[in-house]
N, C-alpha and C positions, 0 to 999 in steps of 0.2 A: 524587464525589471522584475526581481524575485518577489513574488507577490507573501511565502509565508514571512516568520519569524526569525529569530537571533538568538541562541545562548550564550553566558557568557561561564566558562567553566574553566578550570585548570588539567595543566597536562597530567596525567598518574605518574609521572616517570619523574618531571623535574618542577614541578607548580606552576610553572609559566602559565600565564592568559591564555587561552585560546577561546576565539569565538565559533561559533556552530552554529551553520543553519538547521533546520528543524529536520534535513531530509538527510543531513552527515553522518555516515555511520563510520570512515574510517576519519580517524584522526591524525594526522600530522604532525608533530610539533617543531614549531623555527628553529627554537631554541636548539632543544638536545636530538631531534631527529630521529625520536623515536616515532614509530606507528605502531595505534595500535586499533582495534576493531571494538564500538561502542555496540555492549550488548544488555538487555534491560527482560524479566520475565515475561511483561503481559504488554504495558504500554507504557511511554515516559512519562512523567509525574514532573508538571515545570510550577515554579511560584511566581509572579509577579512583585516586581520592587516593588518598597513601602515609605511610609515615612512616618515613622512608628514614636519617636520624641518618649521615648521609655515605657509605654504602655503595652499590656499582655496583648498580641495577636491570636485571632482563629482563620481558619482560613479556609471560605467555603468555593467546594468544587465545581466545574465548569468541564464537560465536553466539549470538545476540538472536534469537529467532523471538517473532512475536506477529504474528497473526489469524486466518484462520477456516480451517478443515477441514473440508472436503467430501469425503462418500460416497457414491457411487452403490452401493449392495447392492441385495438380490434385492427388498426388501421398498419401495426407492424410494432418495428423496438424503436423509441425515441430516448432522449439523455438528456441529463443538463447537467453539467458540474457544480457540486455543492464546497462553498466554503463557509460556517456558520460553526456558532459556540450557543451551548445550550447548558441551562442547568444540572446537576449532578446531581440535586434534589429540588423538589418543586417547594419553594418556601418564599410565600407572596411578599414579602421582608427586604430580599435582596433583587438586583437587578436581574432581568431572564439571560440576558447574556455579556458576555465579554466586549460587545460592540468593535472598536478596533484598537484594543488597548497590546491586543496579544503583538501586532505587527507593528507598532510603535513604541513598545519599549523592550528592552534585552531581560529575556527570561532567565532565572536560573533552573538549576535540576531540585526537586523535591526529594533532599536527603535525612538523615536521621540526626544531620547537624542542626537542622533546618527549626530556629526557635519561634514556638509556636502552637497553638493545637488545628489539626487536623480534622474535620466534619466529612466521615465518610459516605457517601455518594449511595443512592439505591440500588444503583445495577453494580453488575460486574460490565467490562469491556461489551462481551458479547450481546449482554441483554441490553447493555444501553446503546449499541448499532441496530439491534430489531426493534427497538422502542423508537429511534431515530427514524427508520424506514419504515414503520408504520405511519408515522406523524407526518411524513414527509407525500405518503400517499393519500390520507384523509385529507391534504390540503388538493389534491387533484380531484377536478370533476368526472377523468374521464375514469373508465372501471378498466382495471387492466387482472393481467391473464395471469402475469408475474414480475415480482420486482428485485433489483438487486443494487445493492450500493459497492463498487466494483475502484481497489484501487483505494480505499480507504486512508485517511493521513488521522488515524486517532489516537488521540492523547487526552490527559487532564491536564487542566490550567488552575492552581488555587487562586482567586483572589483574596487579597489581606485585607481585616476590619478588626476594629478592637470595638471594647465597648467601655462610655466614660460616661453617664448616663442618658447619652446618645449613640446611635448606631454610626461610626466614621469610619468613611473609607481611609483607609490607610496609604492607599496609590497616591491620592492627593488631600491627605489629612484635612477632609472636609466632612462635615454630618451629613447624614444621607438620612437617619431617620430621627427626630426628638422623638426625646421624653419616651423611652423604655421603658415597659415593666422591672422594677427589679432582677426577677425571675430568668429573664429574656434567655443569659446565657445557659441557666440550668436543663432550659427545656429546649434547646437547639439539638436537633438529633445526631445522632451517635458519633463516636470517634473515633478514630484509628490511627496508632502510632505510623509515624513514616518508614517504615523499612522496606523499603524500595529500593533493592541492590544495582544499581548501575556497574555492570563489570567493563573490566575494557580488556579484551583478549589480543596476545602479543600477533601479531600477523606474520610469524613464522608458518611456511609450511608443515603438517604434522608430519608427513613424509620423508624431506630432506633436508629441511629446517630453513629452505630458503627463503626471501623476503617475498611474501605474497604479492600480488601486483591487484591494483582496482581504483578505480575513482568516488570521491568523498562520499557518494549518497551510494554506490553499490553495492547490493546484498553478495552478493557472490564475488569469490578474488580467487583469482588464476595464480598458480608456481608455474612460472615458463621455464624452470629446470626440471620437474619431474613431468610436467604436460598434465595439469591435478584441478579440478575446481572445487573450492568448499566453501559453506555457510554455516551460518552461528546457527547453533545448536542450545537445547537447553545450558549443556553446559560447557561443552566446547565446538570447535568446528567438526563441521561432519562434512565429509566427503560426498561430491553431487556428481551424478553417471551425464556427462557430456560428450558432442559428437559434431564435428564439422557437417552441414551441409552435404559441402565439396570443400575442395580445397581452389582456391583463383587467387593465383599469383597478382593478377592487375585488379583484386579486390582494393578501394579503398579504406572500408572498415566492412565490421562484422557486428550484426543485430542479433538478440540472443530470443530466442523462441522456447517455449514450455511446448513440448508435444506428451502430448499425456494419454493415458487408457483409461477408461472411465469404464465403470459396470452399472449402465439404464436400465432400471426398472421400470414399469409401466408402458415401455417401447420396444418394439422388437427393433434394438440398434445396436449390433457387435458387428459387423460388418461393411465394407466398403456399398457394397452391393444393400445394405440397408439400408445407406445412406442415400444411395441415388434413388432410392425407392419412396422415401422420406419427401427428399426435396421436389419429384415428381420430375426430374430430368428425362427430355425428349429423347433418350436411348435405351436400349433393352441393355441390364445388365448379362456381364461377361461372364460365363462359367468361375473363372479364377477368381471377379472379385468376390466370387461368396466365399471363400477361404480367406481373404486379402481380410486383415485385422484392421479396425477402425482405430484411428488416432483424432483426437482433435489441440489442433493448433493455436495459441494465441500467442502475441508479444510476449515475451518478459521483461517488458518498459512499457513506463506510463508512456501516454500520447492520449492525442484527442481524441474524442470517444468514436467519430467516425471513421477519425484513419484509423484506431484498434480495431471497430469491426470489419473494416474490408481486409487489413491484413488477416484475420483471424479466418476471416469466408474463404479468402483466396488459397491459402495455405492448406486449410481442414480441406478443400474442397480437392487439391493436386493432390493430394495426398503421397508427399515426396519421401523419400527413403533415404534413411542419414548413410552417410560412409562411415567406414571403418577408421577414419580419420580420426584421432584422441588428441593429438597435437596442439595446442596453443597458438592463434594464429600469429605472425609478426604484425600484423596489423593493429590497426587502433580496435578494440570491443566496447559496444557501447554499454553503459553499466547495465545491470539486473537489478531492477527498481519495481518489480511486481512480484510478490513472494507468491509461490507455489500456493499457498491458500486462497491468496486471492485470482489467480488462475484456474483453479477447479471451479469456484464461485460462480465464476461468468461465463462456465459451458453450457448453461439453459439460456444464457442469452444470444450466444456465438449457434446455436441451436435453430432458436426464433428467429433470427435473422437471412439464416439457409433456410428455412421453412415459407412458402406463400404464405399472409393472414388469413389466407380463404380457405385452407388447407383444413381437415376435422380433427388435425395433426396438430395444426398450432394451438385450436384452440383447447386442447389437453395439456397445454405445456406447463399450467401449474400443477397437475396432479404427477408428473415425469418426476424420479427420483434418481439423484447423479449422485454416483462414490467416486472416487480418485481409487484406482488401483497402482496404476504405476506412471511415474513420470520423470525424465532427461530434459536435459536440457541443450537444444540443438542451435550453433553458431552458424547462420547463413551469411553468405559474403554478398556483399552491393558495392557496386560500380558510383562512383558521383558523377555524375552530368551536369552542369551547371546548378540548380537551385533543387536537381532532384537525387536522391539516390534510388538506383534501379538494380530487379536483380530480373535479367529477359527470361530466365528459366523458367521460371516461375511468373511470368510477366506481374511483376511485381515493383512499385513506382511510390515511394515517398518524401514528401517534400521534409530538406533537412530542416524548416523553422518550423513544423511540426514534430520532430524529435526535441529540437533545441524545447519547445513550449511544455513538451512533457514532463522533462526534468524538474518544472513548477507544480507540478498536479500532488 
C-alpha cells in the first residue's frame, strides 16, 4: 500500500485533472497524451484543503521529512526510516506537526494563484535537514561517529487558519485557540509571496527530439533512438554519461548504479589498494591495484536501507569495470529514484560499513571529508529467479519486494 500522499493538479497542455503521487516526476495525461517532466527549484510547496466560508487565510509552514537515517555508533552503521512533519517555525500557537492530515487528504501545489498569505519558515531546505538531523540525534542516547539522512522525500506542507477572534483551523473550520490578542496576526513572523515556479518540461529528446522513455517517479529518462540518458536541470535537461554493465541478452531487467569518484581528505584513499588497506582484508595488495582508481558504488534507487548497504559493499568492494556499451537496454530499467546528491551524501556511510568498528579508521570517520568529483551512471543487468533477482558476476542477490518497497521510501 503507498504509504505517502496525492496531488491533485491540472495537465499544462490541456487542464484535465490529473492526480500525482508525491514521488511522480513525469506526467502523463489520458486526456490529450501529452508527457511532460514536473520540475520545481529547491523543493515542492503543497497547501492543504480548507474550508475557509469567506474568511482571509495565512498559512503556516510545515516540513515533510521522509527517508532513511544513518548511524555510524561504536558498535557499526545502524538506520531507521523516518517519516514525520515538523514545524517551519517554532511558534507554541499552532500544532508541532502535520499528524496524518498530509496522507489523508489531496494536496495541492503552492502557486502564485494560491489566495492567501504565506508565513515564511526559518530555514532554507538545507538548514532545516541539519536542523532535522541534529534533533533527530539529541533524541538518541547512543554517541555516534557520524550521521546522515540518506534518500530524503523533503517538501513544505502549508496548513490553512484564518483569524475571526479566534485562532481556526481552516481544514476543519473548528477553533484551535480562543480569545486572541488583537495584535495576533500583526506580530506572526515574516512573509513571503508564493512564487514557487513549478515548470513541466516537454520530454522530447534534446538530441533527436524523440519521446523520452521513464517511469512516473524517475529522475532520469532514456531516448532508445539516439541511446541518451538526461535529468532536469536548473533549467532544462542535461545530458547524464551512462554505461552498461555488460550487455545479457537473458537479462530480465536493469538496476541503475551511481559509480562515482570522490576526493577523501583526511584519508589516504584514491586507490583500490587503499581501499583493501582500509578495510584490513587478509591479502597483500597487488602492484597494479596501486594505479587501479577507486570508485565507490551505490544504488541509484531507494530500497531498504540494509539491502542499499550490501549492494553498495558488494559492488565498491568488486570493483567492476563498465563496457563500452552506451546503448539503451531492450529490457525493462528500473527508474533512478536517488539523485546524484544524495548518492555522494552516503559515501561516509557505504565507507563505515566496509570499515571494522574496532578499526582507529572508523573511528575518525567523522573528521573524513568527501567531494563528488566525477560521477556516471552504470546499468547492471539481473536474472529473476523466482522471488529473487540475481546478477552471479557479481554474486549479487535481491529480493524483487525489496525494490517493489522502495519505490515508497
Amino acid at each position: 500500500m503507498y504509504a505517502g500522499f496525492y496531488i491533485d493538479h491540472q495537465c499544462p497542455q490541456c487542464g484535465a485533472p490529473v492526480t500525482l503521487a508525491e514521488t511522480d516526476r513525469l506526467i502523463s495525461c489520458e486526456f490529450c497524451r501529452v508527457r511532460s517532466y514536473l520540475v520545481t527549484r529547491d523543493v515542492f510547496r503543497y497547501v492543504l484543503p480548507h474550508k475557509t466560508n469567506g474568511r482571509d487565510l495565512f498559512y503556516f509552514p510545515y516540513w515533510r521529512f521522509k527517508g532513511t537515517f544513518y548511524t555510524c555508533g561504536a558498535g557499526g552503521v545502524t538506520h531507521r526510516v523516518v517519516d514525520t512533519s515538523a514545524q517551519g517555525l517554532g511558534h507554541p500557537v499552532f500544532p508541532t506537526s502535520l499528524g496524518l492530515r498530509a496522507q489523508a487528504m489531496r494536496l495541492r501545489f503552492a502557486t502564485p494563484d494560491t489566495a492567501g498569505i504565506f508565513l515564511q519558515p526559518e530555514h532554507a531546505p538545507a538548514a532545516a535537514t541539519d536542523a532535522f538531523v541534529t534533533r533527530l540525534g539529541n533524541g538518541s542516547a547512543e554517541h555516534a561517529l557520524h550521521r546522515e539522512f540518506i534518500g530524503e522525500m523533503l517538501s513544505l506542507i502549508y496548513s490553512p487558519f484564518c483569524v475571526d477572534q479566534h485562532l481556526v483551523d481552516a481544514v476543519l473550520d473548528r477553533v484551535r485557540v480562543p480569545d486572541l490578542p488583537e495584535d495576533f496576526v500583526d506580530n506572526l513572523p515574516a512573509r513571503e509571496e508564493p512564487h514557487w515556479p513549478i515548470r513541466f518540461v516537454p520530454t522530447l529528446c534534446p538530441h533527436c527530439g524523440r519521446d523520452l522513455q521513464g517511469k512516473r517517479d524517475s529522475l532520469v529518462l532514456f531516448c532508445n533512438n539516439c541511446h541518451s540518458a538526461w535529468r532536469a536541470g536548473p533549467q532544462e535537461l542535461m545530458q547524464l554519461d551512462f554505461h552498461n554493465l555488460f550487455v545479457d541478452p537473458d537479462a530480465s531487467i536493469y538496476l541503475p548504479f551511481w559509480r562515482m569518484t570522490i576526493d577523501v581528505s583526511g584519508l589516504q584513499l584514491s586507490s583500490y589498494a587503499d581501499l583493501t588497506r582500509v578495510m584490513n582484508l587478509p591479502a597483500v595488495p597487488r602492484a597494479d591495484w596501486e594505479a587501479r582508481a577507486l570508485h565507490f558504488w551505490t544504488p541509484a534507487f531507494k530500497v531498504r536501507p540494509g539491502a542499499f548497504l550490501r549492494l553498495a559493499r558488494r559492488v565498491t568492494v568488486a570493483q567492476p569495470e563498465p563496457s563500452d556499451s552506451r546503448e539503451v537496454p531492450e529490457q525493462s530499467i528500473h527508474p533512478v529514484t536517488l539523485p546524484i546528491r544524495e548518492a555522494s551524501e552516503s559515501v561516509k556511510i557505504v565507507l563505515s560499513d566496509l570499515i571494522d568498528p574496532a578499526s582507529p579508521v572508523y573511528l575518525q570517520i567523522g573528521a573524513i571529508g568527501t567531494r563528488l568529483s566525477q560521477v556516471e551512471l552504470v546499468l547492471i543487468p539481473f536474472r529473476q529467479k523466482g522471488h529473487e533477482l540475481g546478477q552471479p558476476a557479481l554474486n549479487l542477490a535481491i529480493n524483487r519486494n525489496a525494490i517493489r518497497f522502495g519505490r515508497q521510501l
